[in-house]
N, CA, C and O atoms as a GROMACS GRO file, in nm:
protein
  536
    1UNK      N    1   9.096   0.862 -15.644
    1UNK     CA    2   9.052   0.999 -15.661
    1UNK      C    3   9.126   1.058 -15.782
    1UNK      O    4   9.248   1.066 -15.773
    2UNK      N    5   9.044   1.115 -15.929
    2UNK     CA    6   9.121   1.175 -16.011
    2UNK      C    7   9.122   1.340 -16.015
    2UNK      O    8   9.030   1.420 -16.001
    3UNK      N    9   9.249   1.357 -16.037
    3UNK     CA   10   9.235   1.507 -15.982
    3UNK      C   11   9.244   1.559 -16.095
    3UNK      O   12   9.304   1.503 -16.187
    4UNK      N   13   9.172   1.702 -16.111
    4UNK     CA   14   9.193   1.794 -16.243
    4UNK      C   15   9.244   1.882 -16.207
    4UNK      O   16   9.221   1.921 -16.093
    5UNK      N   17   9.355   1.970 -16.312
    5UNK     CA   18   9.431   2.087 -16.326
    5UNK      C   19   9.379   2.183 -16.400
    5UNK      O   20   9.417   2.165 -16.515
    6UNK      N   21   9.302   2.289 -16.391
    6UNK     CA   22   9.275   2.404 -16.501
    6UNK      C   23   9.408   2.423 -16.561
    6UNK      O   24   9.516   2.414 -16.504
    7UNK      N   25   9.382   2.454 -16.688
    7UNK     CA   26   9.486   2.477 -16.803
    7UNK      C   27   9.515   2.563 -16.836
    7UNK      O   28   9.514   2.522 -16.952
    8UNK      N   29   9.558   2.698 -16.851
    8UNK     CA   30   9.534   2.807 -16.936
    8UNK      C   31   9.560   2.800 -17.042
    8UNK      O   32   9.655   2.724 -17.056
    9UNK      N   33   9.515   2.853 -17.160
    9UNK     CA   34   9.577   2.827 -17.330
    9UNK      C   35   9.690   2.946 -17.305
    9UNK      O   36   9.796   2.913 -17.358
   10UNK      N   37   9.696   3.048 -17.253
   10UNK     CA   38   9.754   3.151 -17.284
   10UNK      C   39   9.890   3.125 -17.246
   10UNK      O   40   9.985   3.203 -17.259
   11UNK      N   41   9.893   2.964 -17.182
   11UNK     CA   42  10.005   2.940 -17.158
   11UNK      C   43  10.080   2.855 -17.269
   11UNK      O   44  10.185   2.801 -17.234
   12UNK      N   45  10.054   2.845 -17.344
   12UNK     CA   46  10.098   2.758 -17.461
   12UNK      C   47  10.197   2.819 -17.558
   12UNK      O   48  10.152   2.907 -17.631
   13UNK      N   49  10.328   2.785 -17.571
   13UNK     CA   50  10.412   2.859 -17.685
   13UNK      C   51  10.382   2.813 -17.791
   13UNK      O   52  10.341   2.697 -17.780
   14UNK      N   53  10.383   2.854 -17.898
   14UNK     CA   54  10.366   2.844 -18.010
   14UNK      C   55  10.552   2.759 -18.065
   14UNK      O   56  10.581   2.647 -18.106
   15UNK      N   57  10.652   2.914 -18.028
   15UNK     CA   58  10.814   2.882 -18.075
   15UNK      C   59  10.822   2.733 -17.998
   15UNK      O   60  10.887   2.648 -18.061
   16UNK      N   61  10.763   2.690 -17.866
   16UNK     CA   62  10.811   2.577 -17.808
   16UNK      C   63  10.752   2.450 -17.836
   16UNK      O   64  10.793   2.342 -17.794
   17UNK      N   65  10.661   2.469 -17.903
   17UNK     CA   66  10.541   2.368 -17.921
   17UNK      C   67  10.498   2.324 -17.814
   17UNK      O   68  10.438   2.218 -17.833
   18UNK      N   69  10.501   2.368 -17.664
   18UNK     CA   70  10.464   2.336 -17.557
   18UNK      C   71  10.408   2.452 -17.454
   18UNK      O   72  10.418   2.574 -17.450
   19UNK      N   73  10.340   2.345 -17.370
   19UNK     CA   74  10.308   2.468 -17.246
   19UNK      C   75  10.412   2.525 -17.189
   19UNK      O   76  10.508   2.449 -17.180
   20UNK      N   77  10.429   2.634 -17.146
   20UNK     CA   78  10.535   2.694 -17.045
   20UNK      C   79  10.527   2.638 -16.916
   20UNK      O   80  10.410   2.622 -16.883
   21UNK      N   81  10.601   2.605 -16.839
   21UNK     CA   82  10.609   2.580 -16.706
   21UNK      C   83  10.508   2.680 -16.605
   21UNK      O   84  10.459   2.636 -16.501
   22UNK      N   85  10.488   2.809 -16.651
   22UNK     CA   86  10.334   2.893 -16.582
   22UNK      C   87  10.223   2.794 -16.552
   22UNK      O   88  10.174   2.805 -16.440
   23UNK      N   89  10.155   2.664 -16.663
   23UNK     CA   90  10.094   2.667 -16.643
   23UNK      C   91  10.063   2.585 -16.491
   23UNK      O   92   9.956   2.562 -16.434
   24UNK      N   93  10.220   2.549 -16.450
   24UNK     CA   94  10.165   2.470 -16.306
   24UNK      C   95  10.243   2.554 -16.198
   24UNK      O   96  10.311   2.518 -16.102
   25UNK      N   97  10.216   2.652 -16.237
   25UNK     CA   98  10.238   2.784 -16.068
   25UNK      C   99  10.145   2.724 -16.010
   25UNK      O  100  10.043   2.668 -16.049
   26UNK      N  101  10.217   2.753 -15.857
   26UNK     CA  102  10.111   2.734 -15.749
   26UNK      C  103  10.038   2.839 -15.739
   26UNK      O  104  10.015   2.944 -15.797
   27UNK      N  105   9.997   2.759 -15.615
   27UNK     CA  106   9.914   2.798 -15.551
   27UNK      C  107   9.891   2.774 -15.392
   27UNK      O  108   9.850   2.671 -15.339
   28UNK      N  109   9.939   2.932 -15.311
   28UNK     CA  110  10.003   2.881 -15.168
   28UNK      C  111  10.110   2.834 -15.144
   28UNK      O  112  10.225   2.875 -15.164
   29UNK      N  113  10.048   2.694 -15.076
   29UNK     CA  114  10.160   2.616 -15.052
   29UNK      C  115  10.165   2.514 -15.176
   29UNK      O  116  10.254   2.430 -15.163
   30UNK      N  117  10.101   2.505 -15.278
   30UNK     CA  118  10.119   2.365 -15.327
   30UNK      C  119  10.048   2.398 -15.503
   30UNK      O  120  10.002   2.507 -15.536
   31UNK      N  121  10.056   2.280 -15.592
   31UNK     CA  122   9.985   2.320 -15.701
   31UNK      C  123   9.781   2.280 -15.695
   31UNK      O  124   9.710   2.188 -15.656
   32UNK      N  125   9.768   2.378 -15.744
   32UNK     CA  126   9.622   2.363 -15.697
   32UNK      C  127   9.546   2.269 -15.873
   32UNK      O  128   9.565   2.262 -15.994
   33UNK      N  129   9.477   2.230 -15.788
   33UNK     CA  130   9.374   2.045 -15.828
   33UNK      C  131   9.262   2.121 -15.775
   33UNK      O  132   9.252   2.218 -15.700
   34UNK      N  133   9.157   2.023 -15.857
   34UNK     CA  134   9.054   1.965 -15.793
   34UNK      C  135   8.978   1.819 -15.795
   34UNK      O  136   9.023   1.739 -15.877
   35UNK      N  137   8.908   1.793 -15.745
   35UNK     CA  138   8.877   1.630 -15.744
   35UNK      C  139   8.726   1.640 -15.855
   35UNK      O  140   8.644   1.727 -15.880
   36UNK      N  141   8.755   1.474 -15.903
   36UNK     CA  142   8.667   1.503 -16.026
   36UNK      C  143   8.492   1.466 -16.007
   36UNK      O  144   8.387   1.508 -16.057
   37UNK      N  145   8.537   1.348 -15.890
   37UNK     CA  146   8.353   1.308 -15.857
   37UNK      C  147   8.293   1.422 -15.722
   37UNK      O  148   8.184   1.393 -15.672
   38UNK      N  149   8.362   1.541 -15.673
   38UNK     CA  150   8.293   1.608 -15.608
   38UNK      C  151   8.268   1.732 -15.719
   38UNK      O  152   8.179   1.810 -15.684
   39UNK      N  153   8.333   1.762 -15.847
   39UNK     CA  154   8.289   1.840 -15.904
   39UNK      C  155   8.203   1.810 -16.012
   39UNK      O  156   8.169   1.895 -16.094
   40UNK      N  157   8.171   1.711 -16.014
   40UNK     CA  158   8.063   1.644 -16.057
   40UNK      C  159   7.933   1.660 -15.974
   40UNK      O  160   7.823   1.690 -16.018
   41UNK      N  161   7.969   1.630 -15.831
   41UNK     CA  162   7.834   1.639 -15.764
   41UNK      C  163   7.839   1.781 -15.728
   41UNK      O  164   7.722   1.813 -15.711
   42UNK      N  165   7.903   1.866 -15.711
   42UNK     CA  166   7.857   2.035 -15.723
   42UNK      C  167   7.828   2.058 -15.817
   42UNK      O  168   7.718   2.112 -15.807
   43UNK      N  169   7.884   2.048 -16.008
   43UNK     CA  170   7.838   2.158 -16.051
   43UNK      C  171   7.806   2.074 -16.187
   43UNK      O  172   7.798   2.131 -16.296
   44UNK      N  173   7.791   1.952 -16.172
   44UNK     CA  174   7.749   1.846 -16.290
   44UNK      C  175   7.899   1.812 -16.409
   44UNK      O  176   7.929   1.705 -16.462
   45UNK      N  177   7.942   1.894 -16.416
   45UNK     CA  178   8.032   1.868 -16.485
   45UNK      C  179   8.168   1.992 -16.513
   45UNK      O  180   8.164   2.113 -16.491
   46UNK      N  181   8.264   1.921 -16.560
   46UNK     CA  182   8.416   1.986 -16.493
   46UNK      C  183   8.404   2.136 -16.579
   46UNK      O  184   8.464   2.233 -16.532
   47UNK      N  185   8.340   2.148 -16.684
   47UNK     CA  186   8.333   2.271 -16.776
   47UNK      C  187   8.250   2.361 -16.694
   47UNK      O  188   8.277   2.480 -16.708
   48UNK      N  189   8.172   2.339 -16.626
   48UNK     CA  190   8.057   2.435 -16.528
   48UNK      C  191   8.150   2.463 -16.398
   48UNK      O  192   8.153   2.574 -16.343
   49UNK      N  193   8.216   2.368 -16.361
   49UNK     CA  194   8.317   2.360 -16.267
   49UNK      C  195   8.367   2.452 -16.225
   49UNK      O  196   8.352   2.506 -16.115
   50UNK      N  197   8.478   2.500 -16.370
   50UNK     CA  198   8.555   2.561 -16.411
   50UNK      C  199   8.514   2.706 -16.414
   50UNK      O  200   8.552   2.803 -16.349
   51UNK      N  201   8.451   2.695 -16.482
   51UNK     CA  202   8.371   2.862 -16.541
   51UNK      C  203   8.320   2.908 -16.376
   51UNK      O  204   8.344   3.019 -16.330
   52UNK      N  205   8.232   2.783 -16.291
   52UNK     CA  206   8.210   2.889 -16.167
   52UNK      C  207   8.342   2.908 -16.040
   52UNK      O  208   8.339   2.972 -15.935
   53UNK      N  209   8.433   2.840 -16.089
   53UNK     CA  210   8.542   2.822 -15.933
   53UNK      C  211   8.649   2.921 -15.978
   53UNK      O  212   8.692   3.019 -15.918
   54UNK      N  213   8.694   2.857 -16.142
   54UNK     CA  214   8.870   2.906 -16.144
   54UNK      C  215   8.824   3.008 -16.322
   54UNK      O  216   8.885   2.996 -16.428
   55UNK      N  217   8.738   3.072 -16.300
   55UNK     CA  218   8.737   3.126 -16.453
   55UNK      C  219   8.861   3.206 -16.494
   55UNK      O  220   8.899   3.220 -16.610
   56UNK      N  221   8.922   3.260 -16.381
   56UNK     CA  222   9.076   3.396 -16.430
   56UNK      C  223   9.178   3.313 -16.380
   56UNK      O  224   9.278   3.373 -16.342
   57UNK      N  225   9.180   3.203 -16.371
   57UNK     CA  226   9.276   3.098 -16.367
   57UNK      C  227   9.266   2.965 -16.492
   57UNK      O  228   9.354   2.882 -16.516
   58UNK      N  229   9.183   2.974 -16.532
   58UNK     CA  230   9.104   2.849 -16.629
   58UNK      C  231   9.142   2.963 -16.781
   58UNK      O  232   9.208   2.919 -16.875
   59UNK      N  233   9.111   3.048 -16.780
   59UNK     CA  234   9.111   3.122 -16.920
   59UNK      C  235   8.965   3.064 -16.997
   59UNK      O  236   8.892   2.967 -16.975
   60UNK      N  237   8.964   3.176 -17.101
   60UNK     CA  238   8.835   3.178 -17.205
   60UNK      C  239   8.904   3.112 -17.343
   60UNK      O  240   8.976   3.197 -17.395
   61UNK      N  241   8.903   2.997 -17.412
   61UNK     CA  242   8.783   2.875 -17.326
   61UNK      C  243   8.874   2.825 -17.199
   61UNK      O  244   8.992   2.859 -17.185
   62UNK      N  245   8.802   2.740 -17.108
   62UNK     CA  246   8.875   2.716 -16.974
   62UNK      C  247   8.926   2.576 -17.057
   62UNK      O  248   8.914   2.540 -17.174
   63UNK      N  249   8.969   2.536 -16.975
   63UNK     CA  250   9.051   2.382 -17.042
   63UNK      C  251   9.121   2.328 -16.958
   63UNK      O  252   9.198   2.398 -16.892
   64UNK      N  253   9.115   2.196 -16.939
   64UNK     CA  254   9.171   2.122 -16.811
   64UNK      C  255   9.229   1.985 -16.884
   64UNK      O  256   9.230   1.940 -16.999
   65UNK      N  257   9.275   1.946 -16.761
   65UNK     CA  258   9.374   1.829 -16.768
   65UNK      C  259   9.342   1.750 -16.641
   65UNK      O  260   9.325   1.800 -16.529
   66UNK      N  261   9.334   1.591 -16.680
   66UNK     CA  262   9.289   1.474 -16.598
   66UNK      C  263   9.407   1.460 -16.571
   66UNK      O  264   9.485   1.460 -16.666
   67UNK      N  265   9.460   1.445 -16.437
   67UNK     CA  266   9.621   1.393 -16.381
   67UNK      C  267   9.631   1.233 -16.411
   67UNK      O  268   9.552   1.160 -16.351
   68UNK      N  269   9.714   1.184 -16.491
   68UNK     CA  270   9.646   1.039 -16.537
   68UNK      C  271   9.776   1.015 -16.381
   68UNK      O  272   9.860   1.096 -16.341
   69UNK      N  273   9.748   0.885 -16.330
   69UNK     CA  274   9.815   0.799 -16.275
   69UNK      C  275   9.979   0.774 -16.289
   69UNK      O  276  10.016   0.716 -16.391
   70UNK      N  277  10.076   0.814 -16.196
   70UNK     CA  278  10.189   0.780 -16.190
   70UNK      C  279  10.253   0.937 -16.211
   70UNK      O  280  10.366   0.955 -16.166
   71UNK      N  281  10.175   1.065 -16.287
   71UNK     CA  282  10.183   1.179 -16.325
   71UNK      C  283  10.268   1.268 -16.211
   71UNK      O  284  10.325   1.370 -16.251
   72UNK      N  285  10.275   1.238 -16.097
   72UNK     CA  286  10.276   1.340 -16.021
   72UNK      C  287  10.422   1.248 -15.924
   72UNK      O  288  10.424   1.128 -15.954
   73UNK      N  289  10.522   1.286 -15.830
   73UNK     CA  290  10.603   1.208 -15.784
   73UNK      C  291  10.559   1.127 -15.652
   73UNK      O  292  10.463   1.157 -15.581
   74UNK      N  293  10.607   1.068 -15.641
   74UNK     CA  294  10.578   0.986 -15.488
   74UNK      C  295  10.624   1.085 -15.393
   74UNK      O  296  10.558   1.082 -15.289
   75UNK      N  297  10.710   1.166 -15.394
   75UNK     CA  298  10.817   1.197 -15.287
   75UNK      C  299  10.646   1.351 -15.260
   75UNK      O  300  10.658   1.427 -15.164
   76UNK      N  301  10.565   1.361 -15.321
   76UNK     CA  302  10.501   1.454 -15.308
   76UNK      C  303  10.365   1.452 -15.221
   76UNK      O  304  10.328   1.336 -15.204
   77UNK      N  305  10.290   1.536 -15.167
   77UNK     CA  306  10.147   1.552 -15.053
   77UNK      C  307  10.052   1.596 -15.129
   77UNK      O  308  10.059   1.634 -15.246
   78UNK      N  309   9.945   1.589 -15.046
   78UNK     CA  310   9.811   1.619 -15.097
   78UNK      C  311   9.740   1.712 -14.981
   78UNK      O  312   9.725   1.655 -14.872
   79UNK      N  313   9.699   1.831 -14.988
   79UNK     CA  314   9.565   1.819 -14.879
   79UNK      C  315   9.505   1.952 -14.927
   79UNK      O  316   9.547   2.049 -14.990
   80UNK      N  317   9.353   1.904 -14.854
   80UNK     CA  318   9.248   2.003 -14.893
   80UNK      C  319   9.237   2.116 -14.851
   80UNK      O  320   9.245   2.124 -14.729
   81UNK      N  321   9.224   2.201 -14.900
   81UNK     CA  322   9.214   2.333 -14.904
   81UNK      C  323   9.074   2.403 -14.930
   81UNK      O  324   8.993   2.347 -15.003
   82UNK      N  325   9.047   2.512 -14.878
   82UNK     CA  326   8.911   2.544 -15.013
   82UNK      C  327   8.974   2.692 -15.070
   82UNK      O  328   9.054   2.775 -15.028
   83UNK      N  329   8.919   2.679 -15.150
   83UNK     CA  330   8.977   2.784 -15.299
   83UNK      C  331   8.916   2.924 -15.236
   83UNK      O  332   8.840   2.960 -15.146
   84UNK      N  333   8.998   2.980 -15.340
   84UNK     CA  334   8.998   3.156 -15.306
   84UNK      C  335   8.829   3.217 -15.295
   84UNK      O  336   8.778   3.295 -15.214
   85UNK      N  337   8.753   3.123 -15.450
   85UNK     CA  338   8.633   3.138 -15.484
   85UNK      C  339   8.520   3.067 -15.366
   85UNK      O  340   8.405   3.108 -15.353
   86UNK      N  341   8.586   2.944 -15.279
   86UNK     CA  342   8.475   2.885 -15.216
   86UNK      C  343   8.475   2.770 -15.265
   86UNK      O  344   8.375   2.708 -15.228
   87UNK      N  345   8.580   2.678 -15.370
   87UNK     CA  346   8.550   2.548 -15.367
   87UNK      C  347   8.631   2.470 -15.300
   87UNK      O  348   8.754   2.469 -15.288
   88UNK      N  349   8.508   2.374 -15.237
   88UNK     CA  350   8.568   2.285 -15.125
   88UNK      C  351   8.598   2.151 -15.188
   88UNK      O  352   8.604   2.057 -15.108
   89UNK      N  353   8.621   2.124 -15.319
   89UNK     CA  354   8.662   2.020 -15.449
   89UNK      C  355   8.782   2.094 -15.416
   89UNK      O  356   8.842   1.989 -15.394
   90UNK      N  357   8.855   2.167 -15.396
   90UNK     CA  358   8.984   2.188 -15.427
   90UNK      C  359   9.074   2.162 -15.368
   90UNK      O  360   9.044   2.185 -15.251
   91UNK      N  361   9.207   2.112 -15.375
   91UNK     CA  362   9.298   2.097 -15.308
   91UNK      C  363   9.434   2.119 -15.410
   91UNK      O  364   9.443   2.143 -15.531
   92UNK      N  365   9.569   2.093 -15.264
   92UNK     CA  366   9.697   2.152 -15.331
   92UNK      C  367   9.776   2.048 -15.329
   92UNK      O  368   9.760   1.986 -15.224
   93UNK      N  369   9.862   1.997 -15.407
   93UNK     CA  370   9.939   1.884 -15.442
   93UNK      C  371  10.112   1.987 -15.366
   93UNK      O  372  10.154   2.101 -15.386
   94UNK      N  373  10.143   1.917 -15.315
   94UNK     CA  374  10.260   1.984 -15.234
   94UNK      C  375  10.384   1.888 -15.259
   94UNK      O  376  10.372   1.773 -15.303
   95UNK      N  377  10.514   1.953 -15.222
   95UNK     CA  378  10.622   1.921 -15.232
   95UNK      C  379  10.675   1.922 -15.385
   95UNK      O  380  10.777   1.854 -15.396
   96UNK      N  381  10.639   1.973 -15.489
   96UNK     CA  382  10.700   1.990 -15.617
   96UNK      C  383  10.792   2.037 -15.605
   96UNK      O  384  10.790   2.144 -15.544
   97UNK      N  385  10.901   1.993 -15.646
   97UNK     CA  386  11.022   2.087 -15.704
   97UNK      C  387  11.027   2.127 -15.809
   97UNK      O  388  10.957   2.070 -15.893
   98UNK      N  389  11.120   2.255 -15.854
   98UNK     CA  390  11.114   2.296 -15.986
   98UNK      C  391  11.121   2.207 -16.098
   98UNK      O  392  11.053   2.203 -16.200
   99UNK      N  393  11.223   2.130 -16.055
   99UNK     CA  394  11.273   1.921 -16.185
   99UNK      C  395  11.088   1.906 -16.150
   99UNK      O  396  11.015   1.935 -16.245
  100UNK      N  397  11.033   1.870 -16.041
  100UNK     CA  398  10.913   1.774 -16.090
  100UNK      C  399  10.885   1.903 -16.190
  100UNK      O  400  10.911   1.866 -16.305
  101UNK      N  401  10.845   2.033 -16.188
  101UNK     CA  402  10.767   2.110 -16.266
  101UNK      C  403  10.799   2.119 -16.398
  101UNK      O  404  10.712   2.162 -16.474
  102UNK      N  405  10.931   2.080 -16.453
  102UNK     CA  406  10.963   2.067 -16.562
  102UNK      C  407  10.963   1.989 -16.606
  102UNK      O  408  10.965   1.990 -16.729
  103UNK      N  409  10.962   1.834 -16.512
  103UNK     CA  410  10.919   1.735 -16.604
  103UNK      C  411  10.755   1.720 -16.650
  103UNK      O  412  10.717   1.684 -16.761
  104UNK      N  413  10.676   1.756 -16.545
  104UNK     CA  414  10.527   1.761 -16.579
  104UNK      C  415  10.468   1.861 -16.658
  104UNK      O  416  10.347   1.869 -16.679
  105UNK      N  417  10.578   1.961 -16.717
  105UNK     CA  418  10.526   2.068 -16.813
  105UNK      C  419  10.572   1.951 -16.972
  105UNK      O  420  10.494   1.924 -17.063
  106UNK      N  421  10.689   1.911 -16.963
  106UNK     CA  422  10.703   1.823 -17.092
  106UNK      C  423  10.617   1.722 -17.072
  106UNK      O  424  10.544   1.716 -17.172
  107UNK      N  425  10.591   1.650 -17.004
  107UNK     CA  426  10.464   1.572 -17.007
  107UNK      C  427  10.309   1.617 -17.032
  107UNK      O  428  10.206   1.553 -17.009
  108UNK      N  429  10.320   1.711 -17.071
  108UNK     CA  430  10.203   1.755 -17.059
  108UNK      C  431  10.157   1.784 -17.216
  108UNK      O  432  10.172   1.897 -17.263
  109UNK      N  433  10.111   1.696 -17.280
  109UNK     CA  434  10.052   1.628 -17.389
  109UNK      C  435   9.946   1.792 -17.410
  109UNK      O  436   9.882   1.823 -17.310
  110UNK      N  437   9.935   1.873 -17.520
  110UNK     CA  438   9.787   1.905 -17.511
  110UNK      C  439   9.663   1.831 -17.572
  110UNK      O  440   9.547   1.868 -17.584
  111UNK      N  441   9.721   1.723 -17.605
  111UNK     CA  442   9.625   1.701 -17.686
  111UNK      C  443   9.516   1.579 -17.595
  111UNK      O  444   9.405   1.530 -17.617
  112UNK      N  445   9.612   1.568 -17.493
  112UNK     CA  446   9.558   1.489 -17.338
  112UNK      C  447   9.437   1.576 -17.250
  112UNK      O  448   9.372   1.549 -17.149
  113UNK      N  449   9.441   1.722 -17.365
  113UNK     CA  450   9.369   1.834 -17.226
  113UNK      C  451   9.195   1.806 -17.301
  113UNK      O  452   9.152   1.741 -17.396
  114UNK      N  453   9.136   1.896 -17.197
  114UNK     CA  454   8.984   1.907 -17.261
  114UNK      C  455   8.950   2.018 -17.265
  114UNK      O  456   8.950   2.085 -17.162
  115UNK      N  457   8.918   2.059 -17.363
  115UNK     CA  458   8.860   2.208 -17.414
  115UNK      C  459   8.710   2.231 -17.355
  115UNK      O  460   8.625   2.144 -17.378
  116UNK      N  461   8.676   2.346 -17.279
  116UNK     CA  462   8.513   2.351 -17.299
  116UNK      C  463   8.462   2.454 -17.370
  116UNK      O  464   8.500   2.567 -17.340
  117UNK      N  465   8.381   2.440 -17.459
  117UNK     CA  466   8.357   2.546 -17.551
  117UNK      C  467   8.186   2.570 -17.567
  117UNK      O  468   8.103   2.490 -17.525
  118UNK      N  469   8.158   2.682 -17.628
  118UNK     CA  470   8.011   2.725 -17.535
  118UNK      C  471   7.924   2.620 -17.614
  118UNK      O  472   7.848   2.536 -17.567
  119UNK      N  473   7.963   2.655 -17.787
  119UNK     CA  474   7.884   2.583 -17.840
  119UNK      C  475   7.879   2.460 -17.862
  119UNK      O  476   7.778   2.389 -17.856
  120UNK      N  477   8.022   2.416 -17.897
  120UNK     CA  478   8.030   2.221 -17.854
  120UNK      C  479   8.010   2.147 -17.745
  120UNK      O  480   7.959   2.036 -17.736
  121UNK      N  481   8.082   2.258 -17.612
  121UNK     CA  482   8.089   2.146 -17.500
  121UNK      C  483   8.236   2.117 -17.530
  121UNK      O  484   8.322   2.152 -17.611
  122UNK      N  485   8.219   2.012 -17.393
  122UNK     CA  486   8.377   1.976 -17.382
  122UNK      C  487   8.433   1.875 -17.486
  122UNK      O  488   8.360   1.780 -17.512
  123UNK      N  489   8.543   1.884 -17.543
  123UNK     CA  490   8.567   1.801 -17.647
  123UNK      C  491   8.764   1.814 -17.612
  123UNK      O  492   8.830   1.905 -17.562
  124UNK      N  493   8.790   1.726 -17.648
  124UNK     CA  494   8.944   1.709 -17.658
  124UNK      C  495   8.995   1.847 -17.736
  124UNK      O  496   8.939   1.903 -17.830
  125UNK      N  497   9.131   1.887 -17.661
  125UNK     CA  498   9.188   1.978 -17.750
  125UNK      C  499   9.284   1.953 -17.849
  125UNK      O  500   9.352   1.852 -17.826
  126UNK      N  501   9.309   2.006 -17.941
  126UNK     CA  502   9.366   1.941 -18.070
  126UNK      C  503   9.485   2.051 -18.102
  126UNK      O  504   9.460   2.167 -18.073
  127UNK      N  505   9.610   2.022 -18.159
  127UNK     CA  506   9.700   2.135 -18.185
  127UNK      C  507   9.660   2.247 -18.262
  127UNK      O  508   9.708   2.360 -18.255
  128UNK      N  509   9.523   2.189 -18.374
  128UNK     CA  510   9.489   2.318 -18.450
  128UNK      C  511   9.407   2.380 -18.380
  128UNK      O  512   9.376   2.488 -18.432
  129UNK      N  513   9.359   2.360 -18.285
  129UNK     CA  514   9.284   2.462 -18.165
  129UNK      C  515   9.436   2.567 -18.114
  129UNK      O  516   9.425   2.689 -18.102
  130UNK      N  517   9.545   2.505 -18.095
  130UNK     CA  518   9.661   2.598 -18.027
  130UNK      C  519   9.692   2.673 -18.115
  130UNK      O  520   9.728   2.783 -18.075
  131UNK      N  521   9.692   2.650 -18.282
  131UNK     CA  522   9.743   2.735 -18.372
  131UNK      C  523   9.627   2.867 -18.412
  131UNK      O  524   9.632   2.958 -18.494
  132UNK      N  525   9.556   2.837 -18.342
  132UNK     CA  526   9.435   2.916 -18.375
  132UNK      C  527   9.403   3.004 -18.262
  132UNK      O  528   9.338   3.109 -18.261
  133UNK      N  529   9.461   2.942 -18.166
  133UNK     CA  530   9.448   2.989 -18.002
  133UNK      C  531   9.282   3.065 -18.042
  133UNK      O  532   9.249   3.177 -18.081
  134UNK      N  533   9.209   2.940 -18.009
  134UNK     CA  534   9.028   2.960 -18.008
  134UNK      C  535   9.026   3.084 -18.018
  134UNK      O  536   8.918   3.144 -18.022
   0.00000   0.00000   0.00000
């Protein structure tokens, strides 16, 4: 199961060249995901996803991140939840500590994220997208 993270850009320093640690506040009990082949079969694809589940959590453009494998700690849980909005794709990754949150904010590549944008579509985000903040 691959899970996606909405991104916010607004979380991005410029002075740090990185995301701030904001962008993986929870949510509840845990950091909030969603799974990628049920938001596929609700809303066709993760950019439609986005815009209808987490739009004031996702930001304008919304932009997400694929949790690649090994990303997240062992010592950590999973379980489903449904979202504030009504999605039942969503769930909360539990047991983070502040160390995991700071290591997964430096891990957190933007250039690993995906932009959705009205007129391209989803396309990889690139640093001159951050210097430009779309």
């Amino acid at each position: 199961m691959a899970l996606i993270r909405a991104i916010n850009l607004r979380y991005w320093d410029k002075r740090l060249d990185r995301f701030q640690s904001l962008v993986f506040s929870g949510y509840k009990n845990g950091l909030s995901v969603f799974d990628s082949e049920c938001a596929i079969e609700r809303s066709e694809n993760y950019c439609s996803h986005l815009r209808r589940f987490y739009g004031s959590v996702a930001g304008s453009p919304p932009c997400y991140w694929v949790i690649p494998d090994g990303a997240i700690p062992d010592h950590c849980g999973f379980k489903w939840t449904l979202s504030d909005k009504g999605d039942d794709c969503h769930g909360e990754i539990t047991g983070l500590t502040k160390a995991d949150i700071a290591a997964l904010t430096k891990r957190l590549d933007p250039t690993g994220c995906t932009v959705c944008l009205e007129i391209e579509g989803a396309r990889p985000l690139t640093r001159a997208d951050l210097l430009h903040t779309l």
